[in-house]
BASE-20663 format. One record per residue: x, y, z of N, C-alpha, C, O, CB in turn; residue in one letter; residue number from 1. Coordinates in nm, 3 decimals, always signed. Each point is the difference from the previous one (the first is absolute). Glycine has a CB too. Layout:
// residues N
@nc1 X, nc2 Y, nc3 Z, cac1 X, cac2 Y, cac3 Z, cc1 X, cc2 Y, cc3 Z, oc1 X, oc2 Y, oc3 Z, cbc1 X, cbc2 Y, cbc3 Z, resn A, resi NUM
...
//
This chain:
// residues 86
@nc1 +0.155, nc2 +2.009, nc3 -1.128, cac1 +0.028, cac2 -0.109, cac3 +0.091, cc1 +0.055, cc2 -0.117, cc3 -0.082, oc1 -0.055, oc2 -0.029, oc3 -0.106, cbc1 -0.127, cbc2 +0.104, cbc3 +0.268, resn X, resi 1
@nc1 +0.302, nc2 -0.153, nc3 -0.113, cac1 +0.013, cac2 -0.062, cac3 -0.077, cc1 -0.071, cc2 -0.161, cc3 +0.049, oc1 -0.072, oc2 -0.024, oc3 +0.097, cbc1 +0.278, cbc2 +0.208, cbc3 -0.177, resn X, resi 2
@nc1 -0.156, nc2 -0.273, nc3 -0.023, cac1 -0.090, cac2 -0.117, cac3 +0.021, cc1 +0.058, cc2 -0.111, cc3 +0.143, oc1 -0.072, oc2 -0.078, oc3 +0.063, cbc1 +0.015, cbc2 +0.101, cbc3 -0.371, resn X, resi 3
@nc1 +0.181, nc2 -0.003, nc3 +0.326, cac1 -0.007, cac2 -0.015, cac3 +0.139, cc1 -0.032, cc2 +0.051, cc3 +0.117, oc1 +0.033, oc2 -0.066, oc3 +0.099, cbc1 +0.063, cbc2 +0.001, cbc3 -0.195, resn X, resi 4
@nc1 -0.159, nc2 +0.178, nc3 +0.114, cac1 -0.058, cac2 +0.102, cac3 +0.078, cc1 -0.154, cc2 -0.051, cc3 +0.018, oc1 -0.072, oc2 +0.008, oc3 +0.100, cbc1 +0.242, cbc2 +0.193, cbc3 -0.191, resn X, resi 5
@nc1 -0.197, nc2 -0.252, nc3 -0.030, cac1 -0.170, cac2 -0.016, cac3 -0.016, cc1 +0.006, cc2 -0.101, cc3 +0.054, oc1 -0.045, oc2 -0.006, oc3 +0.115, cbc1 -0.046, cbc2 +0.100, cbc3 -0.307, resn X, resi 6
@nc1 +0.131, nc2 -0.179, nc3 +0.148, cac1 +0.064, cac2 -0.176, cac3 +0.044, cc1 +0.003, cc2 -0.017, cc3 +0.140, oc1 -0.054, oc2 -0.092, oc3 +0.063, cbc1 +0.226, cbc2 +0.070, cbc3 -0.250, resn X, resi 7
@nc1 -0.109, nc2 +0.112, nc3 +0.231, cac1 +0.006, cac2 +0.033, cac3 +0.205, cc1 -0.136, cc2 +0.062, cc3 +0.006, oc1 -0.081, oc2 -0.084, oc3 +0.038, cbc1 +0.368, cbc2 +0.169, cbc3 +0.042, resn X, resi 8
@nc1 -0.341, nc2 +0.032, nc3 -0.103, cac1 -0.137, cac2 +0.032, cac3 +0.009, cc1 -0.068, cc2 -0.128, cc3 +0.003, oc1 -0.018, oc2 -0.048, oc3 +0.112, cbc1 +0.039, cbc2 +0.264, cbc3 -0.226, resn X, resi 9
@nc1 -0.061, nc2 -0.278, nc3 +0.014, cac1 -0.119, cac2 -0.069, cac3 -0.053, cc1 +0.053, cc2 -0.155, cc3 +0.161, oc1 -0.088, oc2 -0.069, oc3 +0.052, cbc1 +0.050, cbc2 +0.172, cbc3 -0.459, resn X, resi 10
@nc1 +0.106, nc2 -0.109, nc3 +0.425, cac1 +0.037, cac2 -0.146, cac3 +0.047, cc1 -0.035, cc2 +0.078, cc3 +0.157, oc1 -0.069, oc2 -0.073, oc3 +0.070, cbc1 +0.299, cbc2 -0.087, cbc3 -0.272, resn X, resi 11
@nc1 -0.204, nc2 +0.255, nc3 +0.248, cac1 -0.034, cac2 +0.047, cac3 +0.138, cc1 -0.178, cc2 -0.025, cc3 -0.001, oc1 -0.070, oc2 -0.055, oc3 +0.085, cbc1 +0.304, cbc2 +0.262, cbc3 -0.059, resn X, resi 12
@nc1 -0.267, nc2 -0.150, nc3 -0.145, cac1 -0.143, cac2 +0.016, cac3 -0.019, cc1 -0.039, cc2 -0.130, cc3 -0.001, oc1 -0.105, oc2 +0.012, oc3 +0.064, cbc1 +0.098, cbc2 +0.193, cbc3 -0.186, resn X, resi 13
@nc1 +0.015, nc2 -0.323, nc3 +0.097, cac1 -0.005, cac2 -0.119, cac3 +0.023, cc1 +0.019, cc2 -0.074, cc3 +0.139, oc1 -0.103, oc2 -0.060, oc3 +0.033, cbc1 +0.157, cbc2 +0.101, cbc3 -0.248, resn X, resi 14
@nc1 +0.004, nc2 -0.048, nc3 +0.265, cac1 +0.043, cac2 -0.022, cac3 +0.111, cc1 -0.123, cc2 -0.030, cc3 +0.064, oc1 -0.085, oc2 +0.086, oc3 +0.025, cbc1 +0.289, cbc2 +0.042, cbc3 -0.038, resn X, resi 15
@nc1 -0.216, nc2 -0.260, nc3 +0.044, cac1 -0.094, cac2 -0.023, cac3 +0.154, cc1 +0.021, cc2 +0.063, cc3 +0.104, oc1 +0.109, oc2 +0.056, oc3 -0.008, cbc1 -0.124, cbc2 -0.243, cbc3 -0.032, resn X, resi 16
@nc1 -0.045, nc2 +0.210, nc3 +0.148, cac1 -0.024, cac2 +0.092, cac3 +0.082, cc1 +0.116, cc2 -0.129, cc3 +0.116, oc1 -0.002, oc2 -0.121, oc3 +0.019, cbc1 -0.314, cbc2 +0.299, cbc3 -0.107, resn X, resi 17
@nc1 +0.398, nc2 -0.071, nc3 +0.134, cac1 +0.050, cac2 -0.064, cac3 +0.114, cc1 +0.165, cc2 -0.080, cc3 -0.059, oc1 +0.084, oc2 -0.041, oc3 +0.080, cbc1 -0.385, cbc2 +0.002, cbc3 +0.038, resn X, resi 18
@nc1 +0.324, nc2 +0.026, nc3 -0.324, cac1 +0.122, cac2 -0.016, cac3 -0.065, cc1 +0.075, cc2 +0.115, cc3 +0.011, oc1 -0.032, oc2 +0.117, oc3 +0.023, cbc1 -0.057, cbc2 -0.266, cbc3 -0.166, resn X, resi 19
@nc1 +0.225, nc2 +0.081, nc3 +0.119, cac1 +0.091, cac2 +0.077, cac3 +0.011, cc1 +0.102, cc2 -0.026, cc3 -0.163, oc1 -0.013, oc2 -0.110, oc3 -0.053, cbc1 -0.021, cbc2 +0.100, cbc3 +0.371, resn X, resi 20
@nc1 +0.111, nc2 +0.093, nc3 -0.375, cac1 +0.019, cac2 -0.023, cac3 -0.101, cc1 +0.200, cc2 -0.020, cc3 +0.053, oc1 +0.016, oc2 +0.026, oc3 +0.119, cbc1 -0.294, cbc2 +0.115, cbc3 -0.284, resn X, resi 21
@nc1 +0.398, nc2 -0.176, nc3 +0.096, cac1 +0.107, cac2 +0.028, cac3 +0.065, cc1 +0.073, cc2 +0.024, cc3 -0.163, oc1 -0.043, oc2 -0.007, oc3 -0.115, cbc1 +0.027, cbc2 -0.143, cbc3 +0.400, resn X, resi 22
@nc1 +0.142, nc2 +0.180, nc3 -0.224, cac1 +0.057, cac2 +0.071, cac3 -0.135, cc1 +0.033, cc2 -0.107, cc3 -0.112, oc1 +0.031, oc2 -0.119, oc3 +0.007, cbc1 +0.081, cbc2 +0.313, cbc3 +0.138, resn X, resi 23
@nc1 -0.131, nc2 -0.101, nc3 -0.256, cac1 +0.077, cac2 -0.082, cac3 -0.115, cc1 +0.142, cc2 -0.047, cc3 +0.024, oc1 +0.090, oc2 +0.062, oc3 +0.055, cbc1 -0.221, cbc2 +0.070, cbc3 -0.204, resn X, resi 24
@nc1 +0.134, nc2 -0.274, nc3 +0.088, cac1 +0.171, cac2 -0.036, cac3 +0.048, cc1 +0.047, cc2 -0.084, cc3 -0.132, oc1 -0.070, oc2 -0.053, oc3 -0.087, cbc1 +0.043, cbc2 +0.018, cbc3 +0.391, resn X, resi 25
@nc1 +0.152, nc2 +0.041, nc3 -0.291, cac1 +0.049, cac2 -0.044, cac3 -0.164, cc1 +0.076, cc2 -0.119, cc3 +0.080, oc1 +0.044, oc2 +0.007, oc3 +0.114, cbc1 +0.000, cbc2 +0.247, cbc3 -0.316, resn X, resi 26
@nc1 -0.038, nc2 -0.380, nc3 +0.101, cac1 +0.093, cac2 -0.121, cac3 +0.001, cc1 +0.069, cc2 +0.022, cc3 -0.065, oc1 -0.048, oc2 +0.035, oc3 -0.108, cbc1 -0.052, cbc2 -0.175, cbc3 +0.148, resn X, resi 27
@nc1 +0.228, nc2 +0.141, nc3 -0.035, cac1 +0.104, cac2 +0.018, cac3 -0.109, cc1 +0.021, cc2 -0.147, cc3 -0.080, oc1 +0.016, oc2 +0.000, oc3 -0.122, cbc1 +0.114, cbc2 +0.202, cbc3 +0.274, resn X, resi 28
@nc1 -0.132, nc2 -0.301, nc3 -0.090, cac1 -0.015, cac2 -0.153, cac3 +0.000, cc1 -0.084, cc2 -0.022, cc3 -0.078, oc1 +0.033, oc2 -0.089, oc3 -0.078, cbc1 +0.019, cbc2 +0.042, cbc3 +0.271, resn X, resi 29
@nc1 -0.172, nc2 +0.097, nc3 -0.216, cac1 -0.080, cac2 -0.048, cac3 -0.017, cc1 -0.061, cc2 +0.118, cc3 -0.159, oc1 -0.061, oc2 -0.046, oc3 -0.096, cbc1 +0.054, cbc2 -0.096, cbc3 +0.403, resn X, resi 30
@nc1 +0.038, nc2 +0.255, nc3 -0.295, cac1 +0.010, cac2 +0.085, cac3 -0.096, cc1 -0.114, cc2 +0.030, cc3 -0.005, oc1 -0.055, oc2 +0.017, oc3 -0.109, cbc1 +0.223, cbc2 -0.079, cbc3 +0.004, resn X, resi 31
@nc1 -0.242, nc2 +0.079, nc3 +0.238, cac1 -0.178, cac2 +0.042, cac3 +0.041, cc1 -0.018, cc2 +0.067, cc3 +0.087, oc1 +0.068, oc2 -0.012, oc3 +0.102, cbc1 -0.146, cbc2 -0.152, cbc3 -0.147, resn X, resi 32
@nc1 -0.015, nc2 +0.253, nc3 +0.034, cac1 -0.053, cac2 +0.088, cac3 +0.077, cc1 -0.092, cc2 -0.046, cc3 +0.092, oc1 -0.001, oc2 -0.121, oc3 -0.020, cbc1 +0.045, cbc2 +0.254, cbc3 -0.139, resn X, resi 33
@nc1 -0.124, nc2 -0.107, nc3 +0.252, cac1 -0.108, cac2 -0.072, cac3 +0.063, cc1 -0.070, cc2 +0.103, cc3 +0.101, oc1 +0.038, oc2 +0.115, oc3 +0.023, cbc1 +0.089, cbc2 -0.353, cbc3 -0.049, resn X, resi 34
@nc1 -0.201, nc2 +0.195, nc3 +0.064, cac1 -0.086, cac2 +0.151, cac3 +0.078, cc1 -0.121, cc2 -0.120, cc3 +0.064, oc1 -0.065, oc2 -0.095, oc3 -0.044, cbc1 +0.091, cbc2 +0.389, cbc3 -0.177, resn X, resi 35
@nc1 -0.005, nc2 -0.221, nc3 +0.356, cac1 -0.132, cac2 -0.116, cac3 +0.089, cc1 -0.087, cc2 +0.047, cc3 +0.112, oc1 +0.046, oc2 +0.024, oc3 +0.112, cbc1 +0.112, cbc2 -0.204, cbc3 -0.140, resn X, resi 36
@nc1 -0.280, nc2 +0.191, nc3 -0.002, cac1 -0.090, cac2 +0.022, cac3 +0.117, cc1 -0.028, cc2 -0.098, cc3 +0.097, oc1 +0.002, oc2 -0.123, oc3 -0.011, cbc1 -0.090, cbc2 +0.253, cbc3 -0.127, resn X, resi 37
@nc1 +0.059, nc2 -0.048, nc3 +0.253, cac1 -0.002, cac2 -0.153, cac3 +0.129, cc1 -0.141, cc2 +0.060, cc3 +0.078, oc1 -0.042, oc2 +0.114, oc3 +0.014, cbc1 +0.371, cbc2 -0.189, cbc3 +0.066, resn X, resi 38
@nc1 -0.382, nc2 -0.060, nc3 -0.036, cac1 -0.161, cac2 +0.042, cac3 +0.068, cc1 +0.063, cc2 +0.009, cc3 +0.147, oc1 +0.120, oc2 -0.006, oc3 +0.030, cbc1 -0.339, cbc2 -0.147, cbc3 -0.193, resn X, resi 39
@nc1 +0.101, nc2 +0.169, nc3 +0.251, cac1 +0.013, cac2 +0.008, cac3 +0.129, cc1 +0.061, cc2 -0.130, cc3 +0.076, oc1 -0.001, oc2 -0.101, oc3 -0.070, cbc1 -0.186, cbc2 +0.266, cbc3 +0.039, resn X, resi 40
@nc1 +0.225, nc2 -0.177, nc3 +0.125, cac1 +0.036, cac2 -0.123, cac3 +0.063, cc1 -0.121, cc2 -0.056, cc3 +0.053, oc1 -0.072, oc2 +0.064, oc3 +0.076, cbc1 +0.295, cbc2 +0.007, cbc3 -0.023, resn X, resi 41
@nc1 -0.266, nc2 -0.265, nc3 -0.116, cac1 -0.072, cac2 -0.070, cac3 +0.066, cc1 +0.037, cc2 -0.050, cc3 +0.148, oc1 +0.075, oc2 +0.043, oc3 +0.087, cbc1 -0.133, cbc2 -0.082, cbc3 -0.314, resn X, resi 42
@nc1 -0.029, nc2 -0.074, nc3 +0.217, cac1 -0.003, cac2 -0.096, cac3 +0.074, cc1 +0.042, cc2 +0.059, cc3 +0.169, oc1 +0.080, oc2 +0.094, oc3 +0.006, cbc1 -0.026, cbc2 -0.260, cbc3 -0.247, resn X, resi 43
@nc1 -0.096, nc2 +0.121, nc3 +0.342, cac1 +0.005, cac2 +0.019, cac3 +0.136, cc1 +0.130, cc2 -0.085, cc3 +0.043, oc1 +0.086, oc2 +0.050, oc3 -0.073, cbc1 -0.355, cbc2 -0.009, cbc3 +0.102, resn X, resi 44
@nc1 +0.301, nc2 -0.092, nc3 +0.010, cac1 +0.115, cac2 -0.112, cac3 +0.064, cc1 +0.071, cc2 -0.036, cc3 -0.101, oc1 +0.123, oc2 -0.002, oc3 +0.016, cbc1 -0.246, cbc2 -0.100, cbc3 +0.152, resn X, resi 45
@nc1 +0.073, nc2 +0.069, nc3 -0.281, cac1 +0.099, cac2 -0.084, cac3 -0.136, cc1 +0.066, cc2 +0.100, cc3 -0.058, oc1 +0.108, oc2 -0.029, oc3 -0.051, cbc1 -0.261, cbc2 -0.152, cbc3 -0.027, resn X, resi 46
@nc1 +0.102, nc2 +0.327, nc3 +0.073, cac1 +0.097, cac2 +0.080, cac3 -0.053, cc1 +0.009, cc2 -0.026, cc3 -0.142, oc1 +0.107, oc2 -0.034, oc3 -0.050, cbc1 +0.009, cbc2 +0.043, cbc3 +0.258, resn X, resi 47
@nc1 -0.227, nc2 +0.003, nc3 -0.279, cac1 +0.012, cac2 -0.050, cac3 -0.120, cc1 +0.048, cc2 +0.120, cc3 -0.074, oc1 -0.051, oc2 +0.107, oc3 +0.035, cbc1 -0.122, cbc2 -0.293, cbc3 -0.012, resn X, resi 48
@nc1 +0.256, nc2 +0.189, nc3 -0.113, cac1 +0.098, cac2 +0.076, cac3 -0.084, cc1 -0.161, cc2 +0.126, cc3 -0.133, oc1 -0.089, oc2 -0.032, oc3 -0.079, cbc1 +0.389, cbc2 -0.272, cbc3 +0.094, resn X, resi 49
@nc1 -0.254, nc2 +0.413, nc3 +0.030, cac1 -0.100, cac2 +0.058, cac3 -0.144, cc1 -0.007, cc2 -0.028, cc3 -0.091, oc1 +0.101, oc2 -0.048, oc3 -0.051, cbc1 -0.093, cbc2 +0.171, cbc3 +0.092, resn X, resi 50
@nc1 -0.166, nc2 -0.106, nc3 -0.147, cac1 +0.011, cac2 -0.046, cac3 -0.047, cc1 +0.125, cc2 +0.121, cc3 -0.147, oc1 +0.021, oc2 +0.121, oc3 +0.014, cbc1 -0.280, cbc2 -0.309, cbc3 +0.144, resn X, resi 51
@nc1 +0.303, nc2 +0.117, nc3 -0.254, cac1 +0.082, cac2 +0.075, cac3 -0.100, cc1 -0.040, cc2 -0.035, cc3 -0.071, oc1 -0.055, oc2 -0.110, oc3 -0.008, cbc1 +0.215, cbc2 +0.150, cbc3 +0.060, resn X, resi 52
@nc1 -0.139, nc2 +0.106, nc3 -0.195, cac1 +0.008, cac2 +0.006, cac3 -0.193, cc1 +0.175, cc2 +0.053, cc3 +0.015, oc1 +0.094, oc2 +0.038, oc3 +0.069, cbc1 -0.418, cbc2 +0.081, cbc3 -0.197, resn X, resi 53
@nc1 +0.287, nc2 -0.143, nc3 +0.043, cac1 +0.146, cac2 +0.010, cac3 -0.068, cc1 -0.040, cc2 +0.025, cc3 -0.157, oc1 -0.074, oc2 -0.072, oc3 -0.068, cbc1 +0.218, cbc2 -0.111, cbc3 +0.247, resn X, resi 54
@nc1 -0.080, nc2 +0.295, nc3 -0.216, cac1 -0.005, cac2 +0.038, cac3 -0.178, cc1 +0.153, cc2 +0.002, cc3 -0.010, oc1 +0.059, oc2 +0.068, oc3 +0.083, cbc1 -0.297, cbc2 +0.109, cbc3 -0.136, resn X, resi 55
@nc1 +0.297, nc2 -0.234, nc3 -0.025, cac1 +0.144, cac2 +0.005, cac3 -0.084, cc1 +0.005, cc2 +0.001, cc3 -0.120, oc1 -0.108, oc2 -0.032, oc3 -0.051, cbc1 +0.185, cbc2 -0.065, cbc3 +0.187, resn X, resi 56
@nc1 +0.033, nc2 +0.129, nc3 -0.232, cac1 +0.006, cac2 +0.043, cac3 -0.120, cc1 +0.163, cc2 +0.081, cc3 -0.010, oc1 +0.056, oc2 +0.044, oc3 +0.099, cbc1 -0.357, cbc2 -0.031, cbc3 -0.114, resn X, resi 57
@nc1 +0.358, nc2 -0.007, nc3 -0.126, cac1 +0.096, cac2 +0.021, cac3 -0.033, cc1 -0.001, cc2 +0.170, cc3 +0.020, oc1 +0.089, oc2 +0.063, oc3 -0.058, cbc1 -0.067, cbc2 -0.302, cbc3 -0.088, resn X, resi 58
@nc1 -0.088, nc2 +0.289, nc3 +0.200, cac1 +0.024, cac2 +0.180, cac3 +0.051, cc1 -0.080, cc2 -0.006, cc3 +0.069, oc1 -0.073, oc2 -0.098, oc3 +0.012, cbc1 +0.134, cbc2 +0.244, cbc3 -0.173, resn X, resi 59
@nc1 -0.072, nc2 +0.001, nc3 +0.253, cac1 -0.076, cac2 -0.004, cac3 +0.132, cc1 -0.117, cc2 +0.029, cc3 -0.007, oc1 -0.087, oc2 -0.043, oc3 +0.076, cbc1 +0.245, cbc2 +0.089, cbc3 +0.025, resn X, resi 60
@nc1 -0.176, nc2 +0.048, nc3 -0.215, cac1 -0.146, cac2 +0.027, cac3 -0.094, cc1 -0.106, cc2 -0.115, cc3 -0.020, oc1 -0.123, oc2 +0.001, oc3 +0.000, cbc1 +0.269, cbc2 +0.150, cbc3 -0.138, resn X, resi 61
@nc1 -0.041, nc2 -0.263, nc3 +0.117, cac1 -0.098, cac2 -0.161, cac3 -0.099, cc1 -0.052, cc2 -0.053, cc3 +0.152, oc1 -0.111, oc2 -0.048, oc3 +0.024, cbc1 +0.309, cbc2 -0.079, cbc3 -0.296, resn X, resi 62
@nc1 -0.065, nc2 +0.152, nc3 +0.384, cac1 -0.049, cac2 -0.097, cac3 +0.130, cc1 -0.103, cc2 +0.058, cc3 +0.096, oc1 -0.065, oc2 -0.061, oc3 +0.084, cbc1 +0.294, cbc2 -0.033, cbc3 -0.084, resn X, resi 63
@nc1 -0.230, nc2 +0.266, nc3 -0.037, cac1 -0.105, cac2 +0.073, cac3 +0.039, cc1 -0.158, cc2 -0.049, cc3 -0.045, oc1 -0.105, oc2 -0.032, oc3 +0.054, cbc1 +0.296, cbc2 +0.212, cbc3 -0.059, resn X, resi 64
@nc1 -0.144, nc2 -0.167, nc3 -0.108, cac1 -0.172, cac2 -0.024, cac3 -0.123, cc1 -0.010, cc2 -0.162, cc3 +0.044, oc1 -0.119, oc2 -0.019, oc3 +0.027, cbc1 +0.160, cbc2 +0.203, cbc3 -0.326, resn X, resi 65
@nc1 +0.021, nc2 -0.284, nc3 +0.315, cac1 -0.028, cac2 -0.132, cac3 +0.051, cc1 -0.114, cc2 -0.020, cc3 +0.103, oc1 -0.105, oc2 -0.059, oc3 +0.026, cbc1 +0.338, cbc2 +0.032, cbc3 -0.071, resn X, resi 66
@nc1 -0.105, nc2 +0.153, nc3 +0.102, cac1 -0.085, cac2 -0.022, cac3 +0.189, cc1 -0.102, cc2 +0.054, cc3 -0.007, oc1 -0.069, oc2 -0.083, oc3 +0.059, cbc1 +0.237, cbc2 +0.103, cbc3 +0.099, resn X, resi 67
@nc1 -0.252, nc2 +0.077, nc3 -0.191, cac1 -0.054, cac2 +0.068, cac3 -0.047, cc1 -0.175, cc2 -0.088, cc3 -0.078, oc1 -0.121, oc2 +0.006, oc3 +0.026, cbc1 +0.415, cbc2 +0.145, cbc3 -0.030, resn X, resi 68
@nc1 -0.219, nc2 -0.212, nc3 -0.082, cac1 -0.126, cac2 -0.089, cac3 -0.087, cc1 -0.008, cc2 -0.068, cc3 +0.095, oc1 -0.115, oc2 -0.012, oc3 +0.043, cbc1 +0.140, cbc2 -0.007, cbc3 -0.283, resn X, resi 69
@nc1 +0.069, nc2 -0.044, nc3 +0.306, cac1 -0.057, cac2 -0.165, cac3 +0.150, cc1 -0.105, cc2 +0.045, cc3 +0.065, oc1 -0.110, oc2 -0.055, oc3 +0.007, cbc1 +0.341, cbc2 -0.038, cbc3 +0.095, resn X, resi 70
@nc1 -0.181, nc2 +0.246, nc3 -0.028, cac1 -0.124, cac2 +0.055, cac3 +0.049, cc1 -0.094, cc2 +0.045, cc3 -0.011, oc1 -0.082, oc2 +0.018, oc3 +0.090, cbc1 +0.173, cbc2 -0.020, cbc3 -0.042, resn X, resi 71
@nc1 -0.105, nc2 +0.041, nc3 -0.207, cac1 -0.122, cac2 +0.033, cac3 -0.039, cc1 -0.080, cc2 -0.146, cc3 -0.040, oc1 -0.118, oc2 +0.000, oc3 -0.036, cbc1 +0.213, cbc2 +0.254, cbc3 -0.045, resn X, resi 72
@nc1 -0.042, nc2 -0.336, nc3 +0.089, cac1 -0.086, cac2 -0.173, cac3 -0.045, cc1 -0.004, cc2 -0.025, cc3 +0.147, oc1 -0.119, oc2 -0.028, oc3 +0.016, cbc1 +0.231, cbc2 -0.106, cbc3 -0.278, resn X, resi 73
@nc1 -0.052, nc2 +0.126, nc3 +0.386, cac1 -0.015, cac2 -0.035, cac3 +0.106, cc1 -0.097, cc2 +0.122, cc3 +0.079, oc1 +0.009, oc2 -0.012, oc3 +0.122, cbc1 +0.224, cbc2 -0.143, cbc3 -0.152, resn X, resi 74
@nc1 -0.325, nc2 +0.274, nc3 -0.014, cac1 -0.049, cac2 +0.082, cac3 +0.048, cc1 -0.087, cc2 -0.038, cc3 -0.053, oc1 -0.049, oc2 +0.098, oc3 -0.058, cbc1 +0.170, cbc2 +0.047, cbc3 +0.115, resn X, resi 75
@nc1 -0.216, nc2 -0.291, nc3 -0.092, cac1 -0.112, cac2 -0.001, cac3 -0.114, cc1 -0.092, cc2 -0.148, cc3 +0.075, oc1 -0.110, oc2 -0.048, oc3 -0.027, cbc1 +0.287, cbc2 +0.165, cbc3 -0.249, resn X, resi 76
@nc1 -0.045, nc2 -0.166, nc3 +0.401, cac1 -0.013, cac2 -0.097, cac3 +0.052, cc1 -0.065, cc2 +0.014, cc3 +0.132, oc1 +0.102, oc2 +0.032, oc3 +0.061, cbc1 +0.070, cbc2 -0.098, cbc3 -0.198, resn X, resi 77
@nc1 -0.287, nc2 +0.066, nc3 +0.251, cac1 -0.048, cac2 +0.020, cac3 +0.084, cc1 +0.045, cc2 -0.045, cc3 +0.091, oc1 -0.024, oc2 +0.045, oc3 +0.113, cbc1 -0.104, cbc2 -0.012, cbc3 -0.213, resn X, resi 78
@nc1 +0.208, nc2 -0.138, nc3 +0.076, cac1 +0.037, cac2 -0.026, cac3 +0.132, cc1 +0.160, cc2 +0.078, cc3 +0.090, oc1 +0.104, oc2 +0.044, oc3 -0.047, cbc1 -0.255, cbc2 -0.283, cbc3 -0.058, resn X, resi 79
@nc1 +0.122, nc2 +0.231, nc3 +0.189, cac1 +0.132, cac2 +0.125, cac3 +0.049, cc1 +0.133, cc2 -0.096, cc3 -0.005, oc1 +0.099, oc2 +0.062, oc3 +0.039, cbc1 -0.253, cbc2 +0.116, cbc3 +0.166, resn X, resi 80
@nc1 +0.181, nc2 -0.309, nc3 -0.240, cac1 +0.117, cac2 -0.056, cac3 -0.045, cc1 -0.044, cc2 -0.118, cc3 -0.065, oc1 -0.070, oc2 -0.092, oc3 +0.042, cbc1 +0.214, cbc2 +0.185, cbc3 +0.127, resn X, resi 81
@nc1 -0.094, nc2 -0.075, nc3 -0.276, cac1 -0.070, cac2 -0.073, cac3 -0.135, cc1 +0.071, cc2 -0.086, cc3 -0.002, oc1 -0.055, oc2 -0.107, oc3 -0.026, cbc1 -0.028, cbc2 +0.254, cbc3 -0.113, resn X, resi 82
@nc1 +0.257, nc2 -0.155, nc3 +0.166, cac1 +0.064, cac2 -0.128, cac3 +0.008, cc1 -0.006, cc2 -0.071, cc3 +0.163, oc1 +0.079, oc2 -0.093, oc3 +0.009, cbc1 +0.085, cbc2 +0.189, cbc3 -0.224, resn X, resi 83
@nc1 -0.214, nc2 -0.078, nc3 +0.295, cac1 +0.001, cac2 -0.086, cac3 +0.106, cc1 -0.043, cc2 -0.125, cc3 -0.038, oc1 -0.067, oc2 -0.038, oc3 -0.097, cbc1 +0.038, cbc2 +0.210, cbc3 +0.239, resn X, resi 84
@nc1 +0.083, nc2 -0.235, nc3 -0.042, cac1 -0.067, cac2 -0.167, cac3 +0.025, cc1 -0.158, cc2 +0.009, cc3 +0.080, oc1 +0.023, oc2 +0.041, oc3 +0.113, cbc1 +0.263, cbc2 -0.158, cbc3 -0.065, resn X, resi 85
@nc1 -0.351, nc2 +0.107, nc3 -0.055, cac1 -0.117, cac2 -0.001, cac3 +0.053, cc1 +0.018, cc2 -0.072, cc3 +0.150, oc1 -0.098, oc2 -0.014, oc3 +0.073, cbc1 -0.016, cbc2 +0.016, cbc3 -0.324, resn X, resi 86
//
């Protein structure tokens, strides 16, 4: 297996219950890779936007392993959205 294979393994395996992961995408502009998980949709009436990680890095491997470590430090946190506003 190679290490982007595991990289997709290990980051599914992460995943909060109810995330969704979307594809790797390259900036040419920007000369970056980036890769982003999205939570469920909040809020009732306000429509508040999910919450997102984002891992980027100069190959899709680095923006994998990014996204990857966010969620393994954001899987350590109890609360079910750690960046909300209270």
């Amino acid at each position: 297996m190679t290490d982007r294979a595991a990289l997709w393994d290990e980051l599914h395996d992460l995943l909060p219950e109810w995330w969704r992961v979307g594809s790797a995408t390259y900036d040419p502009g920007a000369g970056r890779w980036s890769v982003t998980a999205y939570g469920r949709l909040r809020g009732g009436r306000t429509r508040t936007p999910p919450e997102a990680v984002t891992g980027t890095g100069a190959t899709e491997v680095e923006a994998l392993g990014e996204l990857v470590e966010q969620l393994r430090q954001r899987g350590s946190d109890p609360r079910p959205y750690p960046n909300a506003i209270p």
